[in-house]
Every structure is written in C-alpha cells, then in structure tokens.
C-alpha positions as CSV (number, residue, x, y, z in Angstrom):
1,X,32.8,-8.4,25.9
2,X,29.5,-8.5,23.5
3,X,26.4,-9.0,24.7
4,X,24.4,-10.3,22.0
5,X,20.5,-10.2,21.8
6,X,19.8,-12.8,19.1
7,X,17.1,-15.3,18.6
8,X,19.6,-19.0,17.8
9,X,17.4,-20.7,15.0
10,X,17.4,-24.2,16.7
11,X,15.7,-22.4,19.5
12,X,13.0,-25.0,20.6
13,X,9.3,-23.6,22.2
14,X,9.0,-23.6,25.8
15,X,6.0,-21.8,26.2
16,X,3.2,-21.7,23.0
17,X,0.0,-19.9,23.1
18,X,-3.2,-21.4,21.1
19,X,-4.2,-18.5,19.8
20,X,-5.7,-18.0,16.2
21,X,-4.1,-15.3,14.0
22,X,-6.3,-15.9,11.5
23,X,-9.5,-14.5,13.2
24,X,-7.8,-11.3,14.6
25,X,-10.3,-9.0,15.8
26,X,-10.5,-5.7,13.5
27,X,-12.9,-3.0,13.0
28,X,-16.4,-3.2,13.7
29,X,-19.2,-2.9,11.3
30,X,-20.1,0.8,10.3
31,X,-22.5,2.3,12.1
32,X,-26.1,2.0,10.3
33,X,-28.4,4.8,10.7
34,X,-31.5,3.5,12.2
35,X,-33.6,5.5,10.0
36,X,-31.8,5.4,6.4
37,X,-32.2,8.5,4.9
38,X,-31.0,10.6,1.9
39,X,-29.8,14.0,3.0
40,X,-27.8,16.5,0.2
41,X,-25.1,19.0,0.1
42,X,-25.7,22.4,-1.6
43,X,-23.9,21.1,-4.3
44,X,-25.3,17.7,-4.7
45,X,-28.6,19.7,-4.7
46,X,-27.4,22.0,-7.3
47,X,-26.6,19.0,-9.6
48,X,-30.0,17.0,-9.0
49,X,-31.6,20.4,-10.3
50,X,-29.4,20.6,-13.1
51,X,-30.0,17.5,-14.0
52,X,-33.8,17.7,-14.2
53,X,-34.0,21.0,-15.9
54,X,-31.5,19.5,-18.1
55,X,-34.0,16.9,-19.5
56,X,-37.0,19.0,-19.2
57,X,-35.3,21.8,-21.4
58,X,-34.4,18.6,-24.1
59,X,-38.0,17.5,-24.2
60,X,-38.6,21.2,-25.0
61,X,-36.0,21.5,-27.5
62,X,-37.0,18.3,-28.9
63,X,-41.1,18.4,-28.8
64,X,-40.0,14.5,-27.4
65,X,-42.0,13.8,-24.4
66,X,-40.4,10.6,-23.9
67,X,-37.0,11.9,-23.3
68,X,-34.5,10.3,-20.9
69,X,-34.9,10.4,-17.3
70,X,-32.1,10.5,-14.6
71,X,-31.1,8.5,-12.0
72,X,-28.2,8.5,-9.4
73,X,-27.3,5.0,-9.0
74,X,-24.9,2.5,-7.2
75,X,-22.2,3.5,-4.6
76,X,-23.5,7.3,-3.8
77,X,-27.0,6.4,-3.0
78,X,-25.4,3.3,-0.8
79,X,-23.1,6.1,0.9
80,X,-25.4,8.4,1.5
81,X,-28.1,6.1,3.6
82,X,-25.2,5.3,5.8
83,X,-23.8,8.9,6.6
84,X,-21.0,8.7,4.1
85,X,-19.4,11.4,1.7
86,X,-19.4,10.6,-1.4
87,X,-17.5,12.5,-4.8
88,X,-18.5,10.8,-7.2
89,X,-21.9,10.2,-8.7
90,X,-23.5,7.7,-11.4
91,X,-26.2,9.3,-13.8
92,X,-28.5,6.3,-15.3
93,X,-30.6,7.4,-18.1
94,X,-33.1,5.2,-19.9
95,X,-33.8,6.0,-23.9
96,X,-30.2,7.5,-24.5
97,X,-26.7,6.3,-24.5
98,X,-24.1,8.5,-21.9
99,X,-22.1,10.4,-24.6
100,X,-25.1,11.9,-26.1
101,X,-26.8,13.2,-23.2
102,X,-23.3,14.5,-21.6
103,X,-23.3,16.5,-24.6
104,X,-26.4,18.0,-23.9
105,X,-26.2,18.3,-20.3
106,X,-22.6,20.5,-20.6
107,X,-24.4,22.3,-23.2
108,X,-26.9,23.2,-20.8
109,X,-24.4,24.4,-18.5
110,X,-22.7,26.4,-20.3
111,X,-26.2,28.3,-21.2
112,X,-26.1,28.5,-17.2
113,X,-23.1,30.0,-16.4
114,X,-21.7,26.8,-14.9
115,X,-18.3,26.1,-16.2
116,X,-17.2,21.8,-16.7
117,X,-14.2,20.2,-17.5
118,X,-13.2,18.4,-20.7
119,X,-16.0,15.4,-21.4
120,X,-14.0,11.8,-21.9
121,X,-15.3,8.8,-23.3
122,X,-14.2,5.7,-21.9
123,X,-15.3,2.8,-24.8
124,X,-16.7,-0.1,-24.6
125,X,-14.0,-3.2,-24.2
126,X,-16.3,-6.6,-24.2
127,X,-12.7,-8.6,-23.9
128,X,-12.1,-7.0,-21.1
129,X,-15.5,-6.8,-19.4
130,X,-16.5,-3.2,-20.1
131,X,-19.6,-3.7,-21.6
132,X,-21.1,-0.3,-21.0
133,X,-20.3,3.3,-22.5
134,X,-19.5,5.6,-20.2
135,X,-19.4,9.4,-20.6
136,X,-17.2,11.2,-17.5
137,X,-17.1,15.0,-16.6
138,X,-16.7,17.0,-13.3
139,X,-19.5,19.8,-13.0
140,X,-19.0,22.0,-9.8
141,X,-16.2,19.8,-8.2
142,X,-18.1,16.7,-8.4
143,X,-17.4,13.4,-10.9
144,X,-20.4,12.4,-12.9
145,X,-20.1,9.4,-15.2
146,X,-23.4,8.8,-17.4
147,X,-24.2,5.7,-18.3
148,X,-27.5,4.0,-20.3
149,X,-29.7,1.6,-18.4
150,X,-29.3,-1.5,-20.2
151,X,-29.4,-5.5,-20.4
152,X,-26.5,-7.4,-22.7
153,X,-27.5,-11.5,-24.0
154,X,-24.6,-13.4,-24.6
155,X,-23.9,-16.9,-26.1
156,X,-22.5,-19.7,-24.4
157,X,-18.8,-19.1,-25.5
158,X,-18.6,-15.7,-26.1
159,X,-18.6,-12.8,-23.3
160,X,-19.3,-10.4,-27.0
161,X,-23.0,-9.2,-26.6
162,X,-25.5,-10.5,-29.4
163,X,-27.8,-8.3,-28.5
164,X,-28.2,-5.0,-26.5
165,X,-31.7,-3.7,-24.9
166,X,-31.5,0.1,-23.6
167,X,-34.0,1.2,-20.9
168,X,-33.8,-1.8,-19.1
169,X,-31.9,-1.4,-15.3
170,X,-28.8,-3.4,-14.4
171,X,-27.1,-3.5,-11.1
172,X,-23.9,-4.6,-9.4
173,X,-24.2,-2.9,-6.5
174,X,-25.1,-5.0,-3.5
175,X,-27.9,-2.3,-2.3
176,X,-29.5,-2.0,-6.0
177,X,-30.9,0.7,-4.6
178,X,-31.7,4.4,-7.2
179,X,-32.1,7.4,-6.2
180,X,-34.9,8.9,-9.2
181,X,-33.6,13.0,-9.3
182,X,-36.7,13.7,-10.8
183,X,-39.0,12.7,-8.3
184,X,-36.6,12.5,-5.0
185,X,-37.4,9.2,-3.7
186,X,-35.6,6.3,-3.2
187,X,-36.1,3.5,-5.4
188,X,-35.3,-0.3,-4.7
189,X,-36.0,-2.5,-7.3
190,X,-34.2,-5.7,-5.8
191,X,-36.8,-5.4,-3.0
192,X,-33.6,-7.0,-0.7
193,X,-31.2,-3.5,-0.8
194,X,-32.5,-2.0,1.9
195,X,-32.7,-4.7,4.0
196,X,-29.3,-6.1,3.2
197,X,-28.2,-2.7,4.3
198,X,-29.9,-3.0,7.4
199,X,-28.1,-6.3,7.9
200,X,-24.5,-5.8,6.6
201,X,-24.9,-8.2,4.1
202,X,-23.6,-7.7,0.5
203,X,-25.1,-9.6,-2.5
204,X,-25.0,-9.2,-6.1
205,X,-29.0,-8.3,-7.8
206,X,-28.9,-11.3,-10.0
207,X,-27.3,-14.9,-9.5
208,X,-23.7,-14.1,-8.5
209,X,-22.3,-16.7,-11.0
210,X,-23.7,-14.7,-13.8
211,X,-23.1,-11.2,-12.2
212,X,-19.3,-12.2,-12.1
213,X,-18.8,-14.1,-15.3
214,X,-20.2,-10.7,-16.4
215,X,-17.4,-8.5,-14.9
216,X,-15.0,-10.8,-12.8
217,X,-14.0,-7.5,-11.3
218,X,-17.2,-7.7,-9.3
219,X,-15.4,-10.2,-7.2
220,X,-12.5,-7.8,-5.9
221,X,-15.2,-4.7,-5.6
222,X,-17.1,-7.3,-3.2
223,X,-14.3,-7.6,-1.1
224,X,-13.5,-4.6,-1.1
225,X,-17.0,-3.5,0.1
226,X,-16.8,-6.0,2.5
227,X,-13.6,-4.7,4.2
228,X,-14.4,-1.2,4.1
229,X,-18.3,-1.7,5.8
230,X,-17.2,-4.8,7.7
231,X,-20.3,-6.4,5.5
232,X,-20.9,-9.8,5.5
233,X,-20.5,-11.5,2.2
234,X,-23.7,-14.0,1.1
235,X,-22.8,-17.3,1.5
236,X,-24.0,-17.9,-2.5
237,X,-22.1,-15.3,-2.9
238,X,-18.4,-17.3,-1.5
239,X,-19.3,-20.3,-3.5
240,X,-19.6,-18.3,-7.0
241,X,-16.0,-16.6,-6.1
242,X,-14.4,-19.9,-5.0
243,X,-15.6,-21.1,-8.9
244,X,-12.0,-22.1,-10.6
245,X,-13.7,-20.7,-14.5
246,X,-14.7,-16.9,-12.7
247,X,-11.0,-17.0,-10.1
248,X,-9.7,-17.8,-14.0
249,X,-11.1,-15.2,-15.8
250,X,-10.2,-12.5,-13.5
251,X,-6.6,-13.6,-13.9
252,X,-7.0,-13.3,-18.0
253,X,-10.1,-11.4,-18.8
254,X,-9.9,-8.1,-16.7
255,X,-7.1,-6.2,-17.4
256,X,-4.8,-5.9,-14.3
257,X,-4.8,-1.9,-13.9
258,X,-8.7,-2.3,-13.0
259,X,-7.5,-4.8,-10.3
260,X,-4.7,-2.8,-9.2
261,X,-7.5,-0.1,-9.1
262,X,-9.4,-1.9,-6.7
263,X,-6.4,-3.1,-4.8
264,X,-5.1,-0.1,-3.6
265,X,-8.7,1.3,-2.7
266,X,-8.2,-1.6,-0.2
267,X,-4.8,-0.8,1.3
268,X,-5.8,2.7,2.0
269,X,-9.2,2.0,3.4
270,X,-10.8,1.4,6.7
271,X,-9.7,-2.9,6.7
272,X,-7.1,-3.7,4.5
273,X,-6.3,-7.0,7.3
274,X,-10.2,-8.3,6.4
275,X,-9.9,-7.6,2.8
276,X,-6.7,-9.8,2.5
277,X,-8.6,-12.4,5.1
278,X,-11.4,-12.6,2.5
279,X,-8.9,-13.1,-0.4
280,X,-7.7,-16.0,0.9
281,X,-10.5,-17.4,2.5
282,X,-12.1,-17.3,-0.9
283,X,-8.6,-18.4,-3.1
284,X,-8.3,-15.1,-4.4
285,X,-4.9,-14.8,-3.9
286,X,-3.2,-16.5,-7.1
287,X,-5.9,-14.4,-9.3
288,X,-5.0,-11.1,-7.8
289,X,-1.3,-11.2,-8.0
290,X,-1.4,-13.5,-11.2
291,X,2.3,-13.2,-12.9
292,X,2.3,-14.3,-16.1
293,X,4.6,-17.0,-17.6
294,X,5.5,-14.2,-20.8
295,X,7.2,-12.1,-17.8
296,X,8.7,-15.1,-15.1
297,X,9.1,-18.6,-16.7
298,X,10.2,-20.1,-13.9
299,X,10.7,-18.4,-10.2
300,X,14.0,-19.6,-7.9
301,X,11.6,-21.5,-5.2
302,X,7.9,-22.1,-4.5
303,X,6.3,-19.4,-3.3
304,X,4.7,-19.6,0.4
305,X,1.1,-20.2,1.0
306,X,-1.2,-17.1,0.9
307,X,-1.9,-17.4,4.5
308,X,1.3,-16.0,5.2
309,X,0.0,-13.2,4.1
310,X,-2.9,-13.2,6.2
311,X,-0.6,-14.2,9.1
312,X,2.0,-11.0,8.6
313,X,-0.6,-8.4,8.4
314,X,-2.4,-9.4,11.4
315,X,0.9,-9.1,13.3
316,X,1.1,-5.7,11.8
317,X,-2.3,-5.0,12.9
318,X,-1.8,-6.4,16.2
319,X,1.5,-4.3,16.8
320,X,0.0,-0.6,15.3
321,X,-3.2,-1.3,17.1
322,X,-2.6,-3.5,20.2
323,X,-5.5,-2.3,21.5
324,X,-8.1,-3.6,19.3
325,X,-6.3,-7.0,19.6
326,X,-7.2,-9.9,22.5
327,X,-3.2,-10.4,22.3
328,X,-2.3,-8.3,25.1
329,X,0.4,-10.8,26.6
330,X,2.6,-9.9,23.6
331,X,4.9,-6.8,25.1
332,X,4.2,-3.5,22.9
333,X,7.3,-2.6,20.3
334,X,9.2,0.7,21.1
335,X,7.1,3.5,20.3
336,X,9.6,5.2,17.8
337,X,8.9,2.0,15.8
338,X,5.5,3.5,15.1
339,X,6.3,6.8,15.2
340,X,6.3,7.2,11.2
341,X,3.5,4.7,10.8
342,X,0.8,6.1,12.9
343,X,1.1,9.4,11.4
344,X,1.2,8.6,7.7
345,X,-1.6,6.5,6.3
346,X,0.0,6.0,2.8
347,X,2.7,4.5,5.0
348,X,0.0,2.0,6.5
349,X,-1.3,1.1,3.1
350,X,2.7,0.0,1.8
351,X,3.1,-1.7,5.1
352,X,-0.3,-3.9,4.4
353,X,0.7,-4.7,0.7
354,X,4.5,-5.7,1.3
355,X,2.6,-7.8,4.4
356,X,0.1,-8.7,1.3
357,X,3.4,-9.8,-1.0
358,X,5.4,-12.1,1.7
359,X,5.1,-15.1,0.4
360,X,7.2,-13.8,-2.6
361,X,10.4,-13.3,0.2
362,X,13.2,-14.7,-1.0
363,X,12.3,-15.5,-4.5
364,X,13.7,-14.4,-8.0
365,X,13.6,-15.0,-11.5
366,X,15.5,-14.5,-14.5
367,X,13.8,-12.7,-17.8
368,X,13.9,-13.9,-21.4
369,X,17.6,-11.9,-21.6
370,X,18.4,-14.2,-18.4
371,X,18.9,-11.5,-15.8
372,X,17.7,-11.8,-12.3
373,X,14.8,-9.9,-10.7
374,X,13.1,-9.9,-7.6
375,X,9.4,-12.1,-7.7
376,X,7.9,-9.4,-5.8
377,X,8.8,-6.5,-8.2
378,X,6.6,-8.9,-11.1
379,X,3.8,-9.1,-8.9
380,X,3.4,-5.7,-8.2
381,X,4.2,-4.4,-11.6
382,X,2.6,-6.7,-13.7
383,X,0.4,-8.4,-11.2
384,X,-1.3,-5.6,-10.2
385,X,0.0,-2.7,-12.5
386,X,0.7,-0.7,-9.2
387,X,3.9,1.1,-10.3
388,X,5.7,4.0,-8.4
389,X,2.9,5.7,-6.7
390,X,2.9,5.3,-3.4
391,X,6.1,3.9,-3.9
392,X,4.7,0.5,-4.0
393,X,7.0,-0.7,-6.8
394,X,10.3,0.9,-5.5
395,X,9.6,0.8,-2.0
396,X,8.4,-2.4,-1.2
397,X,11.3,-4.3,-3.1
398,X,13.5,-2.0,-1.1
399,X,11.7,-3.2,2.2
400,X,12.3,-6.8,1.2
401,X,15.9,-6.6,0.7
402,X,16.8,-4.6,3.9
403,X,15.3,-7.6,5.9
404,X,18.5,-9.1,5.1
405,X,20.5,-6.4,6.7
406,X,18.4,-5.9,9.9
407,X,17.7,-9.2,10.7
408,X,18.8,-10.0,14.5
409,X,19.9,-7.2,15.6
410,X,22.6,-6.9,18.0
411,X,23.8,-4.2,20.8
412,X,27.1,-4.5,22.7
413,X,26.7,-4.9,26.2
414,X,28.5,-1.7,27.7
415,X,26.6,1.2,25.9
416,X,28.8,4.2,24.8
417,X,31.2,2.9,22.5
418,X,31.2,5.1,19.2
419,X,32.6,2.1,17.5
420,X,29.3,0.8,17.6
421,X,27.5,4.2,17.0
422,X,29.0,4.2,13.9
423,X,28.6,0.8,13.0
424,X,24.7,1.1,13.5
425,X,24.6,4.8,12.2
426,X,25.6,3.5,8.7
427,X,23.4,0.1,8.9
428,X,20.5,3.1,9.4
429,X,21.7,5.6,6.5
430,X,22.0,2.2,3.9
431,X,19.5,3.0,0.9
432,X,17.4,0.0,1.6
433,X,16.9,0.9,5.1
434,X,16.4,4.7,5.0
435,X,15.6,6.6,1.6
436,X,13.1,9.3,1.0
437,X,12.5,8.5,-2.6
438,X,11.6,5.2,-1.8
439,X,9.6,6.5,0.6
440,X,11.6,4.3,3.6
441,X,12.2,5.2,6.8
442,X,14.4,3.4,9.3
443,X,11.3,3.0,11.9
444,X,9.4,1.2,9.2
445,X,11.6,-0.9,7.7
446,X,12.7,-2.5,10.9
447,X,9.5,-2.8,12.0
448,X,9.2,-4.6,8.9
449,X,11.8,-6.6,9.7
450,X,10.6,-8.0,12.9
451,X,7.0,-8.8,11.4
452,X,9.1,-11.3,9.0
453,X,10.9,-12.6,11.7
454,X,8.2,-13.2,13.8
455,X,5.9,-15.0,11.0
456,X,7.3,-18.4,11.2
457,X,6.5,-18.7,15.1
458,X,3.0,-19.4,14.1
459,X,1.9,-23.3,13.0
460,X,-1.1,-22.6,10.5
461,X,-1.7,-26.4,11.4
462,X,-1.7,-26.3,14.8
463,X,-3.3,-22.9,15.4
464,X,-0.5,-22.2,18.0
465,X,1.5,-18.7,18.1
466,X,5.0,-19.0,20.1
467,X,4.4,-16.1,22.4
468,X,7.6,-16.6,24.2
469,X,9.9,-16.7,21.3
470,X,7.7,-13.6,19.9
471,X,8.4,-11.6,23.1
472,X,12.7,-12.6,23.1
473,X,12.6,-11.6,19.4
474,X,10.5,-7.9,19.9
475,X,12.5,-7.3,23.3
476,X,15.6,-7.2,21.2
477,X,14.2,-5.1,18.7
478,X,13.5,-2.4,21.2
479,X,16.8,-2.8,23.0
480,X,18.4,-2.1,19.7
481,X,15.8,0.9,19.4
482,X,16.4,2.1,22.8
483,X,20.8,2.1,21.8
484,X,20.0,4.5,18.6
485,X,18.4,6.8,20.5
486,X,21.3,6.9,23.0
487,X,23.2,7.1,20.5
488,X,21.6,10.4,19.4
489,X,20.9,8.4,15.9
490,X,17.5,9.7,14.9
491,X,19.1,13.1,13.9
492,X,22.2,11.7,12.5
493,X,20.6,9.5,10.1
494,X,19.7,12.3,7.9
495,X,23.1,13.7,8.5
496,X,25.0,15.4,5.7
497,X,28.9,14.6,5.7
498,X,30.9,17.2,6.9
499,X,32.9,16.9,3.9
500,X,31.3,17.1,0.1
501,X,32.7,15.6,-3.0
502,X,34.1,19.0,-4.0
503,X,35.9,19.4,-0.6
504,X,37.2,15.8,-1.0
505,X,39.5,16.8,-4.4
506,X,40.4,19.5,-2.8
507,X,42.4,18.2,-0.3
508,X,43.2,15.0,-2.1
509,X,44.3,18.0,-5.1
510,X,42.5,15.5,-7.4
511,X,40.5,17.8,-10.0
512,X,38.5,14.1,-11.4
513,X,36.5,12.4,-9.1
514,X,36.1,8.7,-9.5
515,X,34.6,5.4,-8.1
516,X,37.0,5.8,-4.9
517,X,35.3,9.5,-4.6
518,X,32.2,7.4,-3.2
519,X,34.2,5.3,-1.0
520,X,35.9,8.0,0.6
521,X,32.6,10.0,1.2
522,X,31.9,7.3,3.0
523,X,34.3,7.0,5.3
524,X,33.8,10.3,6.1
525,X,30.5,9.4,7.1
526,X,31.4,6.5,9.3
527,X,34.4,8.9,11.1
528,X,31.2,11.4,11.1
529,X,29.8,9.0,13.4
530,X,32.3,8.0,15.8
531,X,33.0,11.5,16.3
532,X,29.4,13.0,16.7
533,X,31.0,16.5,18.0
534,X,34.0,16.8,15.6
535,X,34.2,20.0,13.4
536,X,34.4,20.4,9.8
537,X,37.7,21.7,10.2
538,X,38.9,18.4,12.0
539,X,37.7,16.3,9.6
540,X,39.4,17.6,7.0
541,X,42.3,17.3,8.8
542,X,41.7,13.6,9.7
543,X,41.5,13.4,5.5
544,X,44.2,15.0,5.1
545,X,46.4,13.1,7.1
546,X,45.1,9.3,5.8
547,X,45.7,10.8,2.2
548,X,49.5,11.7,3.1
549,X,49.7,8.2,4.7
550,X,48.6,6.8,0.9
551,X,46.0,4.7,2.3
552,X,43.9,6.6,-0.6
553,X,44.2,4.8,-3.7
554,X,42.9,6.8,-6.5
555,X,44.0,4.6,-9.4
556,X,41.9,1.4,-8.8
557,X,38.3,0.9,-9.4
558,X,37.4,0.5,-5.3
559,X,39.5,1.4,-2.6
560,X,39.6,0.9,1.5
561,X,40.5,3.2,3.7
562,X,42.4,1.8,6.6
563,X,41.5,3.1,9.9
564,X,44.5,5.2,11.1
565,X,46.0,6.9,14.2
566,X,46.2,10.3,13.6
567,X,49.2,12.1,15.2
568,X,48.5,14.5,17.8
569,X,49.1,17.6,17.1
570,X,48.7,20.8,19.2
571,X,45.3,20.8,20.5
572,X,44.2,17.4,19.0
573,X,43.5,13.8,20.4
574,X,44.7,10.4,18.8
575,X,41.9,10.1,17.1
576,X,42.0,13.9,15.5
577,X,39.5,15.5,17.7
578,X,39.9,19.0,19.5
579,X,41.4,18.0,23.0
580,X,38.6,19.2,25.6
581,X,40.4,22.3,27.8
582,X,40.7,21.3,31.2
583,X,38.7,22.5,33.6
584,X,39.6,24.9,36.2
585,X,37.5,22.6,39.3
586,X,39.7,19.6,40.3
C-alpha cells in the first residue's frame, strides 16, 4: 500500500495569505561612513606616485608645461568613500588621448624597475556606443584603463560624433566625483555626488535621457549599482529607462556581451532579487533577454510575464534566507536542500538567473533547419551572450528539463523497501538531476523544482500567496528528502557501478561493445541499489546468470533486461546476495 505525498492540481485554497511577494524584504543599504574619506593601500599609493612623476618627467622630456594631468575617476573613487575594495582604477587625462600616454607611462616603468603587462587597445565602436578610446594595462596587480576627458556633439539621427572636444570632463557615474592624483583631493564637479552618496541616491551628471541614449548600457549599470548599494534610483531617472526609443536601443544598439557583462555582475553580487525587481519595475525585461527573430522565428507558446521572474527568485530568497524574510509561517525546507547552495555562491548566482529565465519554462522553437531547441538556451546564449561559464548555458537548460522528472515527488508509505531505494537512487544519478559538468547537484535541482511548483500559488492580481498549499507542497519535498537519506542515498549518488564496461564483455564473452553495453551498465546500477551491501563478486554473478537466461540481447539496437530470480546457490539468497551466517544467540 502507497502512500503518496502529491499536491492533486484541482486542489482548491482553503487558507490564502495576502502577502506581497513582490516587496520581499532584502538587504539593507550599505553602510555609509559618516565622514567619507579617501584612504589608500601601499599599492594604490604606489600608483598615484607613479602616475604624477609620470607626467612631471613628460613635461621634462617634452619642455611642454601644459602636459596632461591625471585623474582617478568613476567607480574607485565611489568605492573608496564607502569602505569598499576596489581593483580596478580609471585614469582621466586632459590634453592626450589614453593610448599615447599608456605608452609613456609603461615606458616610465620600465625606467623604474616596475614590470606591466601587455598594453590593449580597446577601439572606438560609435554603433555600438563606445565612444571613447581606451588604453588597458595592469601595473603592480592593479587594472588601469586610461581614457581622455572629453565631450562628443551628435546630430539628430545619428549616434556618429560630428565633433569631438578633448579636455572637457564627462561622467556616468552617479557620484561624478574625481579624485585629482596630483593634488590628493577630492573633486566633485556635479556639486550633487557627494550628497547623493550621503543619501543612497543614484543619478546620472547630465539629463538621464541624454546620458542613456548616449550609452544605453548606462541603464543596466544603474541597476546594477542600485542592487549592489541598495541605492535608490532618481525618480527622473525611472521615467528616462521606462522611454520605449532608449528600452529599444539597448536591445539593438549595445552589443549583448556588454549586457551579459553587466548581468552576471548582478547574479554574483550582494542583491541579485532587487536587481531583477528593478528590471521589471522599469520593463527591462524584454530588452535584457532580447532574442532575435534571425535566431527563433516563432517560439511554441507565449512566454509568461516577467513578474514570474520576480515572483520565483523571491521564493528562492525567502527559502536560502528565511530569516531576512517577514514569511515565517511558511515551514523551512530540509536543510540538505541547501546544503550545496549556502556554500557555493556561483551556485547562488545560477540559481537567481534560471529563477531570472522562468518565464521561458516550457517553451521551444525550431531554427531555420527546423530542429527544436529549448527558448531558454536562446536567451541565454544569444540574449545575453553568457555561454558555459558558470555553467549558465548548460546548466540552467539542464535545470529546466529535470523539473519534469522531480515534479511531485512521491515516497511509499512503509520505509525500507530497496525497490524504492533504487527507484529514487536512479531518478537522483539521471544527468539532468545530478551532473558535475553541468555543474548540478541533486540538492539544487530539486530545490529548483519546488520553487517552480510553488510559483503558480501566487495571484499577481490579487496579491495573495496560498500558504497552505505552499506548506503541503515543501512538506512533501522534505519527506522525500528525509527517505534518501534513509536510504543512505547521498553517497550512492556518486556511486561507481560495481561492474565497468570492460567487466561487462567479459562475462557476456562479447569483445565489441554496443548500444545494449549502456543499457546493461545500467541495470547494474539499479541492482547496485537494491542491494546496497552486495559485492563485486556477486554482481557479477547476478550478470552472469541473466546473460545465461538470454534475457541479454546483444543484436538489437536497445535491449531490457528482465528482472530475474536468481537460483540459490550455496551461500546465496534468491535475489544473489551472500546469505547472512546465522548467529550463534537465539
């Protein structure tokens, strides 16, 4: 008799919660420094003094006394009145473009004794809203891209510059605030960066509808500001984002690698939850995963709203963190669920962006040679140009597809049958559930699996969360938990079968292996399982035996092995396990 823990589809709310899982409480703000201050490292001092010597030895060189002058700009000086490390820095320089003073400065170097790595170029690319040259190097472990101070006049219907003015400073930093290396102060020529610091409040310098027709990519860096300070965006600021003309030149102008850039900077910092929040919020989220027609003419189904994406990582939020979260009435998930999770924060950032991609579930295309691919894999590998690291593009697909083999899980009511350790022993070693070079892990992907079951007991509409339904559903999950570890199933998962491929011709006195080679492997797996202290030794002779019956049929393209009774032999059970001696004590 089965005792089955599922969750019937008709079943109809008893007891709803309004509760809003859009507003899920998250991290605080950062923690401003009361007095903002600029203090250095040994090396960042090192590199200021480098720099200045740098462009006093030029004007030497050079008899020019109006040679450039330095300036660390943008996120370090930002970073560094707020307490922050920083690796990378942003050298302004007014009379001279990046390349040519990178030159010189690596020059100078050398003359010191101070070894750099190879100088790189990155061009200018008006179509794709790089307007400014940029010189990159690494002097004494530390990034330094060089840049000139400049402003760029465009024409109505052109994002081409007509004209370019050196010397003259340009900021998209919310603080716009310089720190001058000559003179060691701190410089804010806004006259609103240091006060928007105070505040948490991020703006852009000049009118935000220009600042992001500029560089559309200023958008996503604003979020992602936003999420990782828990700043406040400026309300001028939403209203230039929500524009349809900037939301559509992100999607063509920017080239998506810089967006995947940004993206992932998100997933793995401090609040991916409030970045996603903000992408919605602002209808952001067709822009940032923006497939294009060339790659999926036409997808299988509509795809869900974006706030199911807001909705699914809150729950995940809510069920790593319960503790930051009001929603204590929902019962915690089995700690082994978050046992992988908790410990591996590139883990946490996969999690976020297959929570991010839900509303692609489900949903397929076919390609210009009419063969079928998942909607998700597009959006992450055109959409956002995120490939393999992480294991985004390989993982996250993977996640997606094992919902359909964990969904409603079910445990037998009498624990101890091995019938059923195998059954789930198997369901945990399938590729899609547990696979290192995908990066998944059993834990997570079921813990995946209940965040997309529980998504559709919250009404957007009506604000209202079916707590009752959510605790049936996460009470199952951890009874089904609680029966693998019985089962002793953690270990076995990464299990190898007693018996190898080379083992199996052996004793099938095959000397080619085939398609039934797989098959048979795993079987041995699955009698693996039901016999968790069987022998090497005994399972080959359990092989032996079912290939002497002929219920091993080499010659076909699949194969089944029936289950069979084995005869007992001396010292064997039915099933072909070593009979236990008896004991001496009656």
């Amino acid at each position: 008799m089965l005792k089955v823990y599922r969750i019937p589809r008709f079943f109809k709310p008893v007891n709803t919660r309004r509760m809003s899982l859009l507003r899920v409480t998250t991290h605080d703000r950062i923690c401003i420094p009361e007095r903002p201050e600029v203090h250095l490292t040994e090396v960042e001092e090192r590199i200021c003094t480098l720099l200045h010597e740098c462009t006093k030895w030029m004007r030497q060189t050079r008899g020019d006394s109006d040679a450039t002058s330095c300036r660390i700009a943008g996120g370090w000086v930002r970073d560094k009145l707020l307490g922050l490390p920083c690796n990378d820095i942003d050298i302004s320089l007014e009379n001279m473009m990046g390349m040519a003073f990178a030159q010189q400065f690596i020059e100078f170097c050398s003359m010191n004794g101070i070894e750099t790595d190879k100088l790189a170029k990155i061009e200018i690319n008006p179509d794709r809203s790089k307007h400014l040259e940029t010189a990159r190097t690494t002097v004494l472990g530390t990034e330094l891209d060089f840049v000139n101070l400049r402003s760029e006049e465009y024409t109505e219907d052109s994002r081409i510059p007509t004209q370019v003015v050196r010397g003259i400073r340009f900021s998209c930093q919310s603080t716009g605030i310089n720190r001058w290396v000559s003179g060691f102060c701190v410089e804010d020529f806004t006259g609103k960066g240091l006060t928007d610091l105070e505040h948490g409040i991020i703006r852009t310098p000049l009118p935000p509808r220009e600042t992001f027709m500029d560089d559309p990519l200023r958008v996503i860096r604003c979020i992602r500001f936003a999420s990782r300070f828990g700043f406040n965006l400026h309300p001028e600021l939403q209203e230039s984002a929500r524009d349809p003309q900037i939301q559509e030149a992100l999607r063509f102008k920017i080239s998506r690698e810089r967006v995947g850039v940004e993206l992932d900077k998100m997933l793995k910092g401090r609040d991916p939850l409030l970045a996603i929040r903000l992408i919605n919020e602002l209808s952001l989220y067709d822009s940032l995963f923006y497939i294009p027609s060339s790659v999926a003419p036409e997808f299988s189904a509509t795809r869900a709203p974006s706030v199911t994406a807001v909705v699914a990582s809150s729950l995940l939020h809510i069920i790593i963190q319960p503790l930051s979260s009001p929603i204590a009435r929902l019962p915690p998930v089995h700690p082994t669920l978050l046992n992988t999770v908790s410990r591996d924060y590139l883990l946490h950032a996969r999690l976020h962006l297959a929570c991010f991609l839900l509303p692609f579930l489900n949903i397929t295309y076919k390609d210009r040679k009419g063969k079928p691919h998942e909607a998700v894999e597009a959006a992450i590998r055109e959409g956002v140009k995120l490939g393999t690291q992480n294991h985004y593009l390989n993982g996250i697909p993977a996640l997606f597809a094992a919902t359909q083999l964990l969904r409603n899980p079910t445990i037998e009511e009498q624990p101890g049958n091995l019938k059923e350790r195998a059954r789930i022993g198997m369901l945990l070693r399938e590729k899609l559930v547990h696979n290192a070079h995908t990066g998944s892990h059993w834990t997570s992907t079921l813990l995946f699996t209940l965040i997309t079951e529980l998504v559709p007991l919250y009404d957007v509409s009506q604000d209202v969360f079916d707590i009752e339904q959510a605790k049936q559903y996460i009470n199952a999950y951890n009874a089904f938990v609680s029966r693998i570890e019985d089962f002793g199933l953690p270990s076995a998962v990464d299990a190898k079968p007693l018996l190898d491929g080379r083992k199996v011709l052996h004793i099938t006195g095959v000397t080619k292996p085939g398609p039934w080679t797989g098959q048979v492997l795993t079987r041995v797996c699955e009698w693996q399982l039901e016999h968790p202290e069987a022998t090497e030794e005994e399972c080959e002779n359990w092989l032996r035996a079912v290939h002497l019956a002929g219920h091993i049929n080499m010659d076909l393209p699949s194969t089944f092995i029936r289950p069979m009774p084995i005869k007992r032999g001396k010292g064997t059970s039915e099933d072909g396990t070593r009979k236990k001696p008896k004991s001496d004590v009656p």
